[in-house]
C-alpha positions, 0 to 999 in steps of 0.5 A: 156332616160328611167325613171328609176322608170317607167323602174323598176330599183333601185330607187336612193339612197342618200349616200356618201363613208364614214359614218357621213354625208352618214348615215344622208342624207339616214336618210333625204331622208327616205321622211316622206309622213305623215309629208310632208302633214302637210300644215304649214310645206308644206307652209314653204318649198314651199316658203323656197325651192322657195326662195333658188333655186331663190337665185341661179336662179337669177345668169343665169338671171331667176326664178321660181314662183311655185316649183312644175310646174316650174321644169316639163319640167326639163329645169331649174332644169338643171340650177340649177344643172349647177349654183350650182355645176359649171358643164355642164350638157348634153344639154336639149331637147327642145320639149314640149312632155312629153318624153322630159320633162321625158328625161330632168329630168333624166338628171338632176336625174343621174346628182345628181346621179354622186354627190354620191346621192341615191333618193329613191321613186323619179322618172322623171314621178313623176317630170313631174307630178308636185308632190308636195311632190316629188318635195320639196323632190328632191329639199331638197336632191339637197339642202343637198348634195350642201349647207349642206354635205360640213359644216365641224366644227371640225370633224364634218359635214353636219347637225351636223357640221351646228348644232355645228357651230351654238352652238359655234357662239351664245354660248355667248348670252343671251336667246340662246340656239340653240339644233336643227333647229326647236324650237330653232328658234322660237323666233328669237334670235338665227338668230340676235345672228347668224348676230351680231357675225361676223356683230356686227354693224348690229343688236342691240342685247341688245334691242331685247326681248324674248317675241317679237318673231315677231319682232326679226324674221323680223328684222333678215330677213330684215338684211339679205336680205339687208345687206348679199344678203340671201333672206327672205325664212322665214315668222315670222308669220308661224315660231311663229305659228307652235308649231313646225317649220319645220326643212328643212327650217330651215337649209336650210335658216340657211346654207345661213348664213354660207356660207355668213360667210365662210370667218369668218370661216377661221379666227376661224379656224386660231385663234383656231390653234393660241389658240392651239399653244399658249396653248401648250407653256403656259402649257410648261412654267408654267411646266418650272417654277414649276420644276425651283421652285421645283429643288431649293427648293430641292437643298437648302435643299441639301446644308442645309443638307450636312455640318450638316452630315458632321460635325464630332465635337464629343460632351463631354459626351454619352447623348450628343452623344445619342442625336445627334443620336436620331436627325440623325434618325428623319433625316431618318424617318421623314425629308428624305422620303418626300425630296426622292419623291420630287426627284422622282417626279422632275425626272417624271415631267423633262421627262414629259416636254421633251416630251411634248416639242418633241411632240410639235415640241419646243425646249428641255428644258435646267433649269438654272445653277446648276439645271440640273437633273444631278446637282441633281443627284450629289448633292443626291449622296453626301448628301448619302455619307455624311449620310453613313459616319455620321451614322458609325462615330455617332456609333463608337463615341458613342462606344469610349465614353462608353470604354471611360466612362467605363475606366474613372470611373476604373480609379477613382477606382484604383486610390482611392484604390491607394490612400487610401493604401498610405495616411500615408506611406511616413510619416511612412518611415521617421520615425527614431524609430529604433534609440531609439528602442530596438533589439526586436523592430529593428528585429521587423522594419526589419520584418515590413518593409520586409512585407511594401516591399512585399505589395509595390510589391504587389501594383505595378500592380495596379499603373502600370494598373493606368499609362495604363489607363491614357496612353488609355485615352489620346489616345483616347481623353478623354475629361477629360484627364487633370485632369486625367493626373494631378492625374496620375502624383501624383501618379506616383512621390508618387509611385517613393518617396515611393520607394526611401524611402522604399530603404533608410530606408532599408539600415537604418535598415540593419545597425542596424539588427546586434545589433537585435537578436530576432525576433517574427517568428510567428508574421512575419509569420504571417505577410508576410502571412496576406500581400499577403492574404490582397491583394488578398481580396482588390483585389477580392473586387475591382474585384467584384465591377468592372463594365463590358460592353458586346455586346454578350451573348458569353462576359456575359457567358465567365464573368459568367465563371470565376467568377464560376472559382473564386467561386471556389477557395473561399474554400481554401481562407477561409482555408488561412485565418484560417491558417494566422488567427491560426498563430496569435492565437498561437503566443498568446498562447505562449506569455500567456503560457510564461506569455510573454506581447504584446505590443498590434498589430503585430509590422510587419503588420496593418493587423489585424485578424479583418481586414481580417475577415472584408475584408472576409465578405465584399468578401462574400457579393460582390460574391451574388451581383455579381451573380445577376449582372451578371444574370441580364446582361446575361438576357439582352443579351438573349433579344439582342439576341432574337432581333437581331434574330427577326430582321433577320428573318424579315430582311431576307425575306424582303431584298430578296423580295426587290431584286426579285422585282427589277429583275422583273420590269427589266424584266418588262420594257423589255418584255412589252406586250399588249396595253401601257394602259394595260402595264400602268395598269400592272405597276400600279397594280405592283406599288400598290402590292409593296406599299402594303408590305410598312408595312413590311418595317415599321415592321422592321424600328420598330424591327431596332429601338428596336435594336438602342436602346439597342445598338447593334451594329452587328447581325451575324444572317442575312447580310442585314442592315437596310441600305440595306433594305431602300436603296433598298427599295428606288430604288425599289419605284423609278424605278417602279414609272420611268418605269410607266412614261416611259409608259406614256410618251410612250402614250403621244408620240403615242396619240400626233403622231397618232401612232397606238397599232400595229405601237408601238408593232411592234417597240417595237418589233423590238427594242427587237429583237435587244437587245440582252443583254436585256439592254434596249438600243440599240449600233450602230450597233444594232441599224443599224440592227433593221433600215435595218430590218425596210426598211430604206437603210442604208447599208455599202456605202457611202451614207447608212453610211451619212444617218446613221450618220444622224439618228444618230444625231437625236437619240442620240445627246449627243454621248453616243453610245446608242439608248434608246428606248424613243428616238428611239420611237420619231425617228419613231413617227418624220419619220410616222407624223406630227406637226404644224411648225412656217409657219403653225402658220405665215399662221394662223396668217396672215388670222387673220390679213386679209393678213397684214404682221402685226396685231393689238392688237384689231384683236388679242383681237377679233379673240382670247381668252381673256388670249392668246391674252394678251399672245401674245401682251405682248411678239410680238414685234413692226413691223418694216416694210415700211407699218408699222402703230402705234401699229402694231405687228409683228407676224411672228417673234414671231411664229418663236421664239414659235419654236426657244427660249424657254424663249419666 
């Protein structure tokens, strides 16, 4: 064979297929001339090299003394080759002739060539010629690609995973801080940290010292030479005397060491899969408790709440009312709101532990009775319900209480001025002074009596409005309505005694009229005109004086009307009294000019033209008042009505901003495009911009509560409520924050299943194509479609409908008759990856137990992390088999059960 450096051919490069370990190793081969001439670093690569081929040699029953002529003629270079790899290579030849030596090499040279390694500048002639430097440079190559390129530590290899391997195996230890393989070294204690770890009862490591480089190295290399069969490739003297040790020597005496503790290796590898699973289920259980906690918390306050909105006992008066509605909006505004994200984010962490569950491979989490997320669904709907009927019934009570309020105190009125008329007439109508009267007086007590009888008619209205009140009050409740009852009746059996009596005195005088001639007309003219004149004033007044309640500016105007009306008619009033009054003034004139003597009042009224003349002025004070009673009101409704239009402007821009947005993030978690994190994102920055327009929200709950406290009670002026308006508001928060979660959750399935952007995009594409009503969901045979679409055979046969079913099953265990698009992502993570099943964790737990069908308490302690190994110890029960020992735990049903119950 022909040297491939003196034919002119490309010189051999070392590399691998894939990136990582092929990178490092073209950067080691790069052979750096300068450095290689260094002497301590030549010194310290002659006898480590030396000592690592012999460490090999050794095996086929031979060694070499000097690294650059031994390997010459090629013959033990191929033995090496051959004990190293376990291969045979061509068969040597054996002449002493430099062309066999050459030949020889090149065998070897294209032997390491087959393993995927490029020597650069190393050619046979250069081998043959006993170059030194060459040599030790072959030789390191030999010793990367058959001791170093296959260290893997976690995703890492070659040098890196040796260097990580390092770092996590003397992490624990004192003075150690291993950062690469030449200073770290030096003084020693990295190398007895390396032993102590998997063999504690070979070294002493707390009497080594920092300061005693020398010594630590010696006692590392003699341990290991005894006890570990690694040959002493170091000396502690050229080690602690080079400012900077060579790194190839390190390694390479360094990866003696980890292929001696390959074994131990394995074990950390079955312990961090153990420690992985066990994290999974602590996390899984303590978000287990939190919703347990949170689910009761929320239901008690639920349960709390309820029978207090439901309790419909009206109190006594308006203020207790008022109260008790001033309460109910604290309950809105301050106690609620926090209770409505306690909700949402229960519901969030429910379907975050789901997925977690799924994507561990655990079972679904079912809460303890009566917490379901359905339970509290149901209870939330009833606390609604109960909260809608407790603010309409707060409303009309307190609406009832002012009629109530406002009828009662007309009832007072009425009845005073009922009273006030009728003290003294009983008396008057038993009286018997027409027995003794003369005929002038008789005619005078008929006329008296006739203008009694039309004042009595006149009063009949008014005690049957006080009868109609009475009768309103009791139907509505009035809490008073004994008293009021009481009263009424008084006044009725007065009313009835006064009618019988006007009715006997009657009779009385009518039997005597025939013996009473003479009459004063005037003076009855008079009186049957002041009667009815006297009437209307206690009338007007009791009008004027009358309290009135209105809600609009429609009621205040029609009052403003007719009282306008009434104004209008005062004019020919005052005319009427002119004229009653003018009676009076010419019955007098024709009893002076008659030289006649009046006994003093009119004997048919007690209506005195003072009387009216009083009454006049009292209704000519009333009507200014009731001006500015009325203005004032009318000022009123115009500020209610300048509210209730302020409200609706606001509230008729923020109740149709509320609805877009709800079609928009409909739309949203329908026809999401680009990344999941830029979906998250999206959603995100949406969810914020909504946040944002809180302050419009607030706005208005400030005009609704300037509304509340005037009590205005309807707004024609927008069909949006308050109630609308936060309901809405609500859902809005609540379903963006779901659909974000949906994102996210999305995300944990395709981080945790090792889907790709384009596997989630084409399935989020295939599930829309499918759903063609945009619901979010797909039916049965939609759901079919999109399958077959996707390749899978589930066409109308027997067998496609058996494996449809099967799917079926998978994705919608409930029997819903729907495929959300969450479950058919799990479907389709479940059908393209893999997770960790309870054989891998009995297979983990097994290498831990060096093969035992149990493991001990203390295994666990030294194989795993403090916390996870009491974990386990506390739930793994007693092993009961025929090899069992005293305290031996049975590992394989508690890995079954990590996948089985989750009350573990």
């Amino acid at each position: 064979m022909v040297d491939y450096h003196a034919a002119g051919q490309p010189s051999y490069q070392y590399g691998g297929n894939g990136p990582g370990i092929g990178d490092y190793m073209a950067q080691e081969d790069d052979w750096d001339r300068d450095l290689l001439l260094d002497p301590a670093w030549e010194k310290q690569q002659r006898k480590t090299f030396t000592a690592w081929c012999n460490s090999h040699l050794r095996k086929a029953g031979t060694q070499i003394e000097n690294i650059d002529e031994d390997f010459r003629d090629g013959l033990k270079l191929m033995l090496l080759l051959e004990v190293i790899s376990g291969e045979r290579l061509p068969k040597p030849e054996r002449g002493k002739m430099r062309v066999h030596k050459i030949n020889n090499v090149n065998k070897a040279l294209d032997f390491i060539a087959s393993k995927g390694v490029k020597l650069v500048s190393i050619g046979a002639e250069e081998i043959v010629d006993g170059n030194a430097k060459m040599t030790l440079g072959m030789i390191w190559t030999i010793i990367l690609r058959f001791a170093i390129q296959d260290i893997s530590v976690e995703e890492t290899s070659a040098k890196e995973g040796l260097l990580l391997w390092c770092q996590r195996k003397t992490a624990p230890y004192k003075n150690v801080n291993v950062q690469n393989f030449h200073i770290s070294w030096k003084d020693g204690l990295a190398f007895n940290a390396l032993i102590h770890r998997h063999r504690p009862e070979l070294i002493e490591y707390d009497k080594l010292r920092k300061d005693d480089p020398v010594t630590n190295l010696n006692n590392a290399f003699e341990v290991a030479e005894k006890y570990l069969d690694i040959p002493k490739m170091l000396d502690a003297e050229d080690i602690v005397g080079t400012l900077r040790p060579d790194e190839k020597a390190i390694m390479t005496y360094v990866s003696c060491f980890y292929h001696a503790f390959s074994g131990a290796q394995k074990a950390e590898t079955a312990a961090n899969r153990i420690c992985k699973v066990l994290a999974v289920n602590q996390e899984n259980e303590h978000l287990m408790e939190d919703y347990e906690k949170l689910a009761s918390d929320l239901l008690e306050w639920i349960q709390r709440t309820i029978p207090w909105l439901e309790n419909r006992v009206p109190q006594k008066t308006i203020q207790e009312m008022q109260q008790k509605l001033e309460d109910f909006r604290d309950y809105r505004r301050v106690h609620k709101p926090p209770k409505v994200q306690e909700k949402c984010q229960l519901e969030i962490n429910f379907n975050t532990l789901q997925t977690k569950l799924r994507l561990s491979n655990r079972p679904a989490f079912m809460p303890s009775e009566g917490k379901m997320v359905s339970d509290i669904n149901n209870g939330w709907q009833h606390l609604e319900q109960a909260e809608k009927g407790y603010e309409e019934w707060l409303l009309n009570e307190i609406r009832r209480m002012e009629r109530l309020d406002h009828l009662a105190e007309k009832f007072r009125q009425k009845a005073s001025i009922h009273e006030s008329w009728t003290e003294g007439k009983e008396t008057m109508l038993r009286q018997k002074d027409y027995e003794t009267a003369t005929l002038s007086d008789i005619k005078a007590l008929i006329r008296k009596h006739e203008a009694f009888e039309s004042d009595l008619a006149a009063h009949q209205d008014r005690v049957e409005q006080i009868a109609a009140i009475a009768q309103e009050l009791n139907e509505l409740d009035y809490y008073d309505s004994p008293s009021v009852n009481t009263r009424c009746q008084k006044i009725c059996d007065q009313w009835d005694s006064l009618g019988s009596l006007t009715h006997t005195r009657r009779e009385a005088l009518e039997k005597t009229e025939k013996q009473l001639e003479t009459i004063d007309q005037l003076h009855l003219e008079y009186a049957k005109r002041a009667a009815p004149f006297n009437n209307w004033m206690e009338s007007a007044m009791e009008d004027l004086q009358d309290m009135f309640i209105v809600h609009t500016i429609e009621e205040i105007e029609g009052l403003i009307a007719a009282h306008d009306q009434f104004k209008s008619t005062l004019p020919d009033a005052d005319k009427e009294r002119e004229a009653i009054l003018g009676i009076q003034s010419e019955a007098q004139k024709i009893a002076d000019y008659n030289n006649i003597k009046l006994s003093g009042n009119n004997p048919y009224t007690s209506v005195t033209p003072q009387i009216i003349n009083s009454k006049w002025e009292r209704v000519q004070q009333l009507v200014p008042k009731r001006d500015h009673a009325l203005q004032d009101e009318q000022s009123k409704q115009q500020s209610n009505e300048h509210l209730r239009r302020q409200f609706a402007s606001q509230a008729n821009i923020v109740g149709p901003w509320i609805q877009t947005k709800m079609e928009e993030i409909g739309r949203i978690s329908i026809e999401m495009n680009g990344t999941l994190e830029d979906q998250l994102d999206h959603l995100k920055l949406y969810e914020q911009s909504i946040v944002d327009y809180k302050p419009n929200i607030d706005i208005l709950e400030q005009q609704h509560q300037l509304i509340q406290e005037a009590l205005i009670f309807d707004n024609k002026h927008t069909n949006f409520t308050m109630e609308h308006i936060r309901v809405g508001w609500e859902q809005l928060l609540t379903t963006t924050a779901r659909t974000s979660n949906e994102v996210e959750n999305q995300i944990l399935t395709r981080d945790a299943k090792g889907i790709s952007q384009e596997q989630m995009q084409e399935f989020r594409a295939s599930f829309n194509h499918f759903d063609k009503d945009h619901g979010g969901s797909l039916g049965p045979e939609e759901f079919k479609a999109c399958l077959i679409s996707l390749g899978y055979d589930v066409e109308n046969d027997r067998q496609g409908d058996a494996e449809f079913n099967r799917i079926m099953s998978v994705v919608d265990p409930n029997n819903s008759g729907v495929v959300t698009f969450q479950a058919f992502i799990d479907f389709m993570s479940r059908e393209t990856t893999d997770t960790d099943t309870a054989d891998q964790v009995i297979a983990s737990f097994k290498v831990l137990a060096g093969d035992k069908n149990y493991i001990t308490a203390e295994e666990l302690r030294r194989e795993l992390p403090p916390d996870q190994a009491e974990y386990c110890i506390a739930r793994m029960a007693p092993y009961q088999g025929p090899d069992a020992i005293p305290g031996a735990l049975d590992y394989k049903s508690f890995s079954t059960a990590l996948y089985g119950e989750s009350d573990l």
